[in-house]
C-alpha positions in Angstrom: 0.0 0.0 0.0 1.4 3.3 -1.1 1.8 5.7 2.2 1.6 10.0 1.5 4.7 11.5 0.8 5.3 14.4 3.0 8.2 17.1 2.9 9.2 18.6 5.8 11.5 21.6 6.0 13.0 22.4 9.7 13.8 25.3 10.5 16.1 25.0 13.6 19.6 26.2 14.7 20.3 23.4 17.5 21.7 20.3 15.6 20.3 17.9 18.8 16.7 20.1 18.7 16.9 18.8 14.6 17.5 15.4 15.2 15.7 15.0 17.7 12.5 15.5 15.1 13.7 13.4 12.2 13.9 10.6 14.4 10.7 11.3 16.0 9.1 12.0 12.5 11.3 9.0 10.7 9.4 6.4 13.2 5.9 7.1 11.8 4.8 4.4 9.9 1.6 6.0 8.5 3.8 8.3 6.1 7.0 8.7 4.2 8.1 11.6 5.4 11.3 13.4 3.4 13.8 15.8 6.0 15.0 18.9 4.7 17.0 21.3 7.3 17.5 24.9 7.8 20.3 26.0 10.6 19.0 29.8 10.2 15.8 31.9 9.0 17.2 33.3 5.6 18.6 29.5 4.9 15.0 28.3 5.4 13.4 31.2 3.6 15.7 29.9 0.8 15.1 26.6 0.7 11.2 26.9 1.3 11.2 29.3 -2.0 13.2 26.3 -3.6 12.3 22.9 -2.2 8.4 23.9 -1.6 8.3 21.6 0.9 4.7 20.3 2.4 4.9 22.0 5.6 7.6 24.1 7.8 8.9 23.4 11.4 10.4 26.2 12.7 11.5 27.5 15.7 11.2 30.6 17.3 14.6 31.8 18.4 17.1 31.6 15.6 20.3 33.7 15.3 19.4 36.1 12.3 15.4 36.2 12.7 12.8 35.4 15.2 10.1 33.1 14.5 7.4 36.0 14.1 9.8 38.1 11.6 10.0 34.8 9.7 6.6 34.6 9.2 6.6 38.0 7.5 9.1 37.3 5.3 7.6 34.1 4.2 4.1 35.8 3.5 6.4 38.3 1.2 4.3 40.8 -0.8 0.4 38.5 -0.6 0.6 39.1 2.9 -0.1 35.7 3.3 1.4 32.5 4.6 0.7 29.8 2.2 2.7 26.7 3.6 1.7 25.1 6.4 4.3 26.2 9.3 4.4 24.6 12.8 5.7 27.1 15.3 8.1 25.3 17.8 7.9 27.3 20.9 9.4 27.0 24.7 6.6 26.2 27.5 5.6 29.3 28.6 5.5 31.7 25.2 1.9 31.0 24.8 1.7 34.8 23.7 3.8 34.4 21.5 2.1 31.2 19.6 -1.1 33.3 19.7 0.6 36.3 17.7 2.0 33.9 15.2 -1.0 32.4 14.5 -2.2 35.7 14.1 0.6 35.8 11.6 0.4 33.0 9.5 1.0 29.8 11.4 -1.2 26.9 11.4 -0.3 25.5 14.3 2.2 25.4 17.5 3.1 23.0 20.0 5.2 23.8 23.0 8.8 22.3 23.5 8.7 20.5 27.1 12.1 19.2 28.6 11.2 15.7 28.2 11.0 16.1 24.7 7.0 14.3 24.5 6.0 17.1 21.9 8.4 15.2 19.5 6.0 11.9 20.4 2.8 14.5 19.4 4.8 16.3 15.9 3.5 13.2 13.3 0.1 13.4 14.0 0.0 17.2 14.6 2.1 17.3 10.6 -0.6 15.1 9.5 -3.6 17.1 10.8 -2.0 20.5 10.1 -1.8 18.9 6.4 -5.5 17.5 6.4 -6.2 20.8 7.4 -4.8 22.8 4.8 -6.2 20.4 2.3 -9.6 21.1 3.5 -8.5 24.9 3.5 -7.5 24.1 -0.2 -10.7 22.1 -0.9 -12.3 25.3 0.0 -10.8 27.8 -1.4 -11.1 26.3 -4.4 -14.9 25.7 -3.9 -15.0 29.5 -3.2 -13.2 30.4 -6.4 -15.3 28.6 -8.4 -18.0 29.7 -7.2 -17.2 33.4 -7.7 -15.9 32.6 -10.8 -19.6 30.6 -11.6 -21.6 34.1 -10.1 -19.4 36.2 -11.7 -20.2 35.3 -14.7 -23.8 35.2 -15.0 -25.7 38.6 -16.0 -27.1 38.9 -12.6 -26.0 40.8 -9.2 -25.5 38.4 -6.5 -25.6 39.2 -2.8 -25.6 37.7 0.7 -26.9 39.5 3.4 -26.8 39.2 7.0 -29.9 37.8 8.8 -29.8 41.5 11.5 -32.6 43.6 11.7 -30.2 46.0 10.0 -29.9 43.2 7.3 -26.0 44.2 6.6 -24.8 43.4 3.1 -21.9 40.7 3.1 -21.3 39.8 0.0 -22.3 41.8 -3.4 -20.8 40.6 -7.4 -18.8 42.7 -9.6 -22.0 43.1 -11.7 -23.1 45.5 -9.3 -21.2 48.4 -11.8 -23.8 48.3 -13.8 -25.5 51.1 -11.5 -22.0 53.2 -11.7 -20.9 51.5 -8.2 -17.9 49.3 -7.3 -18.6 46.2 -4.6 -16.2 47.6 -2.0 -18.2 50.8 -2.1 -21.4 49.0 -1.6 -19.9 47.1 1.2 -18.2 49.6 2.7 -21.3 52.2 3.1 -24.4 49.5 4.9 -27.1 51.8 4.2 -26.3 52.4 0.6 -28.3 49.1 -0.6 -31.0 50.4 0.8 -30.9 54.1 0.2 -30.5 53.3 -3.5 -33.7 51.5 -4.0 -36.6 53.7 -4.6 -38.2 56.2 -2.4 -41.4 54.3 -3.8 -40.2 50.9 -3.8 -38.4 51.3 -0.4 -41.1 50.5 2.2 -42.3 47.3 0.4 -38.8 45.7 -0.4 -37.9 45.8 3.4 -41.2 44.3 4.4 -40.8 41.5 2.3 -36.8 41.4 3.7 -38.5 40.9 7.1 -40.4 38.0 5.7 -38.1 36.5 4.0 -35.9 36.7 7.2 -38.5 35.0 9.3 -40.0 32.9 6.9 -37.7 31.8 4.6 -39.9 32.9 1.9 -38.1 32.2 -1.3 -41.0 34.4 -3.4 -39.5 37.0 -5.9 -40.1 40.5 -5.7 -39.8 43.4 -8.0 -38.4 46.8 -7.4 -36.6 49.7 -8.6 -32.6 50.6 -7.9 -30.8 54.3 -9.0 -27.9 54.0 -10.4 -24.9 56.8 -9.6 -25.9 58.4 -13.0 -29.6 59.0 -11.8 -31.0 56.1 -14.1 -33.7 54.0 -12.5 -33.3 50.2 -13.1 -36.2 47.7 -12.8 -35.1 44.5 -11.0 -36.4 41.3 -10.1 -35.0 40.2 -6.5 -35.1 36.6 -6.3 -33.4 35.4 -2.8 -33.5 32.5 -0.4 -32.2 32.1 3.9 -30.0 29.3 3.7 -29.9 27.5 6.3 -27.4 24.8 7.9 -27.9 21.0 8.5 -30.0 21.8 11.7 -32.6 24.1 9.9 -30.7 27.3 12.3 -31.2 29.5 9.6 -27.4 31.5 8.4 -27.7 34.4 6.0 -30.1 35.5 3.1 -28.6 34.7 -0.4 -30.4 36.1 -3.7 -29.7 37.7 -7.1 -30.8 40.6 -9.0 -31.9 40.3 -12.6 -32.0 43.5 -14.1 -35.5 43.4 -16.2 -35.9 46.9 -17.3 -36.2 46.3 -20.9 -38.6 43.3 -20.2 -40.8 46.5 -18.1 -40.3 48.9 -20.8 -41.7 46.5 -23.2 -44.7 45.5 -20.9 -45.2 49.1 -20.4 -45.3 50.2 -24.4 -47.5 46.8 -24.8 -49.9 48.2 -21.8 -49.7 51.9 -23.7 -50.9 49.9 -27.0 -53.6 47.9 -25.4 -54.5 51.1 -23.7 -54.6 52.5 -27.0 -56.3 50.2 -29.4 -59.6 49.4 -26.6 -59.6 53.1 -26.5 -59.6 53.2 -30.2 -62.2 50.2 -29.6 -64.6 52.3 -27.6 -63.9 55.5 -30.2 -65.4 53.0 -32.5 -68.4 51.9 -30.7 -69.8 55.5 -29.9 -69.2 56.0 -33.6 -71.5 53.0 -34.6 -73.8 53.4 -32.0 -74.0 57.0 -33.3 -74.3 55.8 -36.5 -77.2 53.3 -35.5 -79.0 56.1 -34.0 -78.8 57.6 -36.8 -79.9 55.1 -39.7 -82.8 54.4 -36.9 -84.1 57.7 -36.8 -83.4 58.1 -40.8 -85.2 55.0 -41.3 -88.1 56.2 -39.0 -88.4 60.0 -40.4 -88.0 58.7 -44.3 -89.3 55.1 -44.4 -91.6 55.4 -41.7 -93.2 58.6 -43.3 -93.3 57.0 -46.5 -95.2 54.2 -45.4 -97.2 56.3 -43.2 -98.6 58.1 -46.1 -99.0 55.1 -48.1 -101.3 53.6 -45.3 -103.3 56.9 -45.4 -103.8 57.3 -49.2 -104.8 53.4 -49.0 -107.1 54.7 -46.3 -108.5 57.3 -47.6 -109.2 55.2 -51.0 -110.9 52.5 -48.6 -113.2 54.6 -47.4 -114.5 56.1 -50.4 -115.2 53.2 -52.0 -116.9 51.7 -49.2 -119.3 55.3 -48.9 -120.1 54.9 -52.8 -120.7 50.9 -52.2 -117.8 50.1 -54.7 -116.5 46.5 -54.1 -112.8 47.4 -52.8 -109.7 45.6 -55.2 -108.6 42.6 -53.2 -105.0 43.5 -54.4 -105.6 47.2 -52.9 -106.4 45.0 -49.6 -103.0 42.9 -49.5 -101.3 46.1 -50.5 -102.8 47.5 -47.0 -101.7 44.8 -45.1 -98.1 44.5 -46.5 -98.0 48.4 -45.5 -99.0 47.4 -42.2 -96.2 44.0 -42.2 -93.9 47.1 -43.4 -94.6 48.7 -40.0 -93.9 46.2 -37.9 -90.7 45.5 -39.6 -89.3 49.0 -39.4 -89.8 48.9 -35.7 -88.2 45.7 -35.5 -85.3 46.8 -37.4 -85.2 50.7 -35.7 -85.4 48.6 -32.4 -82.6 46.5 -33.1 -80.1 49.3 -34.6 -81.1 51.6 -31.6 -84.3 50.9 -29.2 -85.7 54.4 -28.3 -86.6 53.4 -24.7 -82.7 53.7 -24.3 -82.4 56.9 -24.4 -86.5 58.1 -22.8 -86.5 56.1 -20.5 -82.9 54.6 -19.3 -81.1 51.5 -18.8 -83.1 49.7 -16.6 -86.5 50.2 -18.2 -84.7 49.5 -21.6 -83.3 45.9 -20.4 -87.1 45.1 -19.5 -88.5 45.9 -22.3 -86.5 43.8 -24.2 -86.6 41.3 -22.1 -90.5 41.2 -23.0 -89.1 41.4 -26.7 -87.3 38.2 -26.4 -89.8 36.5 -24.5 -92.2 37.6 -27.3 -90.1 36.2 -30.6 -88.1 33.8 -29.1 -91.2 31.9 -26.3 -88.2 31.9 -24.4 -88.9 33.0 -20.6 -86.9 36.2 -19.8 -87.1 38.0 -16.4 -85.2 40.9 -15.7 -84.9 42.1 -12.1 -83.4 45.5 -10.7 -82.9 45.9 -7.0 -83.6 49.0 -5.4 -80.7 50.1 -4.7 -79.3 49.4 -8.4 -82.3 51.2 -10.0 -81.4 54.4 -7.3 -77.7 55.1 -9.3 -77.1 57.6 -11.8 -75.7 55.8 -15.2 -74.3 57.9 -17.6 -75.3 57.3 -21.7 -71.9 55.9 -22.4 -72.3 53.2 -20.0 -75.7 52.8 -20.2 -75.0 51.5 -24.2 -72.5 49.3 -22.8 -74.8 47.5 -20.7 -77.4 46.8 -23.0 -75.1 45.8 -25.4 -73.7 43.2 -23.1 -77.2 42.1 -22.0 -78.7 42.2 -25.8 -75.4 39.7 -26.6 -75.9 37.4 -24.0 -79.0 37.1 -24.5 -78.8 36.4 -28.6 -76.3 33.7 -27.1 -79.0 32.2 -25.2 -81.4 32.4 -27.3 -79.3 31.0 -30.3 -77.1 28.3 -28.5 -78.4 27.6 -24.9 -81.7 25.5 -25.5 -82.9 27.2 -22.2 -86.3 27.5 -21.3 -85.9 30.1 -18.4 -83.1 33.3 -18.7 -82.9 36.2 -15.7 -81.5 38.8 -15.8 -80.2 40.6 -12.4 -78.5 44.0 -11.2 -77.6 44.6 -7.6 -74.9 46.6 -5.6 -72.7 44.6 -3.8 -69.6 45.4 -1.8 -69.5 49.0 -3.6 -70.1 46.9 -6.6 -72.8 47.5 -9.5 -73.0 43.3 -10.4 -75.0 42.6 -13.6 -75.7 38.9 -13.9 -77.6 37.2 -17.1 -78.0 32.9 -15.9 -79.8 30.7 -18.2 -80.7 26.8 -17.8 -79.8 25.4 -20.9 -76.8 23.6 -22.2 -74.0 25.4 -20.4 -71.1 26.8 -22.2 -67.7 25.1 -22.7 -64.7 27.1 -21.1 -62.2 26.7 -23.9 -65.3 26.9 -26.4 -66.2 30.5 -25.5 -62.6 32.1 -26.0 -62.9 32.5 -29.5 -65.9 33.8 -29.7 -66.2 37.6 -30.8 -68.9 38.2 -29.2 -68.0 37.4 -25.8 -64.6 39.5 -26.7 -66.6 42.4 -27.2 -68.6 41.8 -24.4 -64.9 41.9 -22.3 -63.4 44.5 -24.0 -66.6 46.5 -23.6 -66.2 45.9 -19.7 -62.9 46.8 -19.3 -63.0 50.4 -21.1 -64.9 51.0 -18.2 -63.1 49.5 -15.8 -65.3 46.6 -14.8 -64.8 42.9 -15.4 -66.2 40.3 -17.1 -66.7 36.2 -16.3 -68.4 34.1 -18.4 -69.0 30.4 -16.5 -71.2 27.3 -16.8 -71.2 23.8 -16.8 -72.4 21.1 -19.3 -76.2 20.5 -18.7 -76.7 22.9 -15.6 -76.6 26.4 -17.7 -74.3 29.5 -17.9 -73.8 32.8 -16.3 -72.7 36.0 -17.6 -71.5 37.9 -14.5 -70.5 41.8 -14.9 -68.9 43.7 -12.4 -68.4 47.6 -11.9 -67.2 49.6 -9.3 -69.9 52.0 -8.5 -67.2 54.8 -8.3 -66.7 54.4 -12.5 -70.4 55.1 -12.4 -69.8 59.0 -11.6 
């Protein structure tokens, strides 16, 4: 079996003191251990830079430089001791052990006058070596990982679990808002005081929950950078927490996302937009539709008015000079009449009068009679009290009949309902306007591509209500609209 080869360098100006510890390190068994000596401090500051030996033994009192100064010298220019040294001191310069391992040493034992520490230097070489392997391991776990972080387009931090919630740990990536991250570490309040004024209050109440929770749910907010730019971010962190559960420190990143919220904000401007070109649209046809009604009323409906009366007038002539009256002049009469009923039915449709003398309410029962009359379908319409009592505007008023007239076409084309009602009512500071019918019920995905139910939505929304259309197979549907009765004034 193949045992670790270990270099030792000592460093040691007593030729007994040195053999002493070769022997004592030559008996271990568990190791192949290789001797290299040193009589003085520059002779071993030589032959470490040379031999790079495993680990150092040194002692403190040599004749050119004391154990301390070697240190110093060994760390050089990094300011840092990077082979393992063993400081051999006398019993009672347990000061002086503590300073060097303030220094650089990794570990000290105390030369006794019956020489036992020599029975104690393998093992203490071997864990001082195990030691700075697991140093090694993870420094090198460290490094990778700031090389991993460092890398992605994100700004990583750790922050301390205080009530101040200190910042520990922040990326290079952090210049993209004009700072450095030994700035931002150095300055504890400057996290915070960049975030902004707006965003502030909310970002540290959900640090407080993430601190006591654990909470892991994302949040978004808005940093200033040095040059006054204000950054969106998405703050996505997590306490981690050791093998106990005892949590350590929160650990997060922060994606910058303003281009994604510019974009969502010109797509918002553009839907903003287009239903407001939407609704331009809709008072210009239902302008329109009051007009071809009242054109159709005033011109067709006096031409067929006067048509009846010359008809009329004819009758009655002939029937005072006993004439037998033309059976054609009589079917003429009655298609006047059938052209009656269907100017009404088509003024009606384009724009019902009742709308506008007598409001919404009366409006939606009327034709609620209307479609109990042509359809047989049974249509109620109810109006509470209270909803009867508001003031609706002509703008809205369109939009709720229209909605209404829709849903009701729906039923009465697709539903196979015998029974439809229709419902207003003011609810939690809510106008709710409900059409339910008990026929087929509508399929969820069905109704999505429907335009008619689009409208119906996008109707709603320019006004700042919502929309739900719901049902179930065999047990009916229901249209449910809801305003706030503050869009009402």
């Amino acid at each position: 079996m193949n045992r670790p080869q270990i270099r030792v360098l000592i460093v040691e100006d007593d030729i007994v003191d040195r053999l002493a510890c070769r022997r004592a390190i030559s008996r271990n068994t568990e190791c192949d251990f290789t001797v290299l000596e040193a009589e003085t401090a520059w002779q071993g500051l030589d032959m470490a830079a040379r031999e790079e030996p495993d680990c150092i033994l040194l002692d403190y009192n040599l004749p050119d430089l004391n154990g301390l100064e070697f240190l110093s010298e060994l760390a050089g220019d990094a300011d840092e001791v990077k082979t393992p040294v063993m400081l051999l001191t006398g019993g009672d310069s347990a000061a002086v052990a503590a300073e060097a391992m303030k220094r650089g040493a990794w570990d000290y034992l105390g030369k006794d006058i019956d020489g036992h520490y020599l029975d104690l230097l393998p093992a203490a070489i071997q864990r001082m070596l195990r030691e700075r392997q697991l140093a090694d391991g993870k420094r090198r776990a460290e490094a990778q990982f700031r090389s991993l972080v460092e890398q992605i387009e994100a700004i990583t931090y750790i922050v301390a679990l205080g009530v101040n919630g200190l910042l520990l740990y922040i990326s290079p990536q952090i210049r993209q808002l004009g700072y450095t991250p030994e700035e931002y570490l150095a300055d504890p309040l400057l996290y915070q005081n960049q975030i902004h004024p707006d965003d502030r209050d909310r970002a540290k109440q959900a640090y407080l929950e993430r601190r006591v929770s654990g909470s892991a749910k994302p949040l978004e907010y808005r940093l200033l950078a040095r040059s006054g730019d204000v950054l969106w971010f998405r703050d996505q962190a997590k306490v981690v927490t050791d093998e106990s559960g005892r949590h350590l420190f929160l650990q997060g990143i922060l994606v910058d996302i303003t281009q994604s919220k510019l974009t969502e904000a010109a797509l918002q401007e553009s839907q903003a937009q287009l239903r407001q070109l939407a609704a331009h649209l809709e008072s210009i046809k239902e302008a329109e539709r009051k007009r071809i009604a009242q054109e159709i009323h005033d011109e067709l409906g006096g031409l067929l008015t006067g048509i009846k009366a010359n008809i009329s007038v004819y009758l009655g002539r002939s029937a005072r000079a006993g004439k037998e009256v033309d059976p054609l002049l009589q079917d003429v009469a009655n298609l006047v009449d059938a052209g009656f009923q269907a100017v009404r039915r088509v003024i009606t449709d384009l724009r019902p009068s009742v709308l506008d003398q007598l409001g919404v309410w009366a409006a939606l029962e009327w034709y609620a009679e209307q479609i109990k009359m042509r359809s047989g379908l049974d249509c109620v319409c109810h109006v509470a009290p209270e909803a009867a009592a508001l003031e609706i505007g002509p703008d809205l008023s369109t939009m709720l009949f229209r909605i209404v007239q829709e849903a009701l076409t729906n039923v009465v084309r697709h539903a196979n309902a015998s029974l439809v009602v229709v419902r207003a009512r003011v609810e939690d500071a809510n106008l709710l306007l409900s059409i339910e019918d008990d026929g087929k019920g509508i399929e969820q995905v069905a109704h999505r591509g429907s335009w008619g139910i689009v409208g119906m939505l996008e109707r709603a929304r320019h006004f700042g209500g919502e929309l739900d259309v719901s049902g179930l197979s065999g047990q009916g549907s229901v249209v449910m609209l809801r305003i706030p009765v503050e869009s009402l004034k």
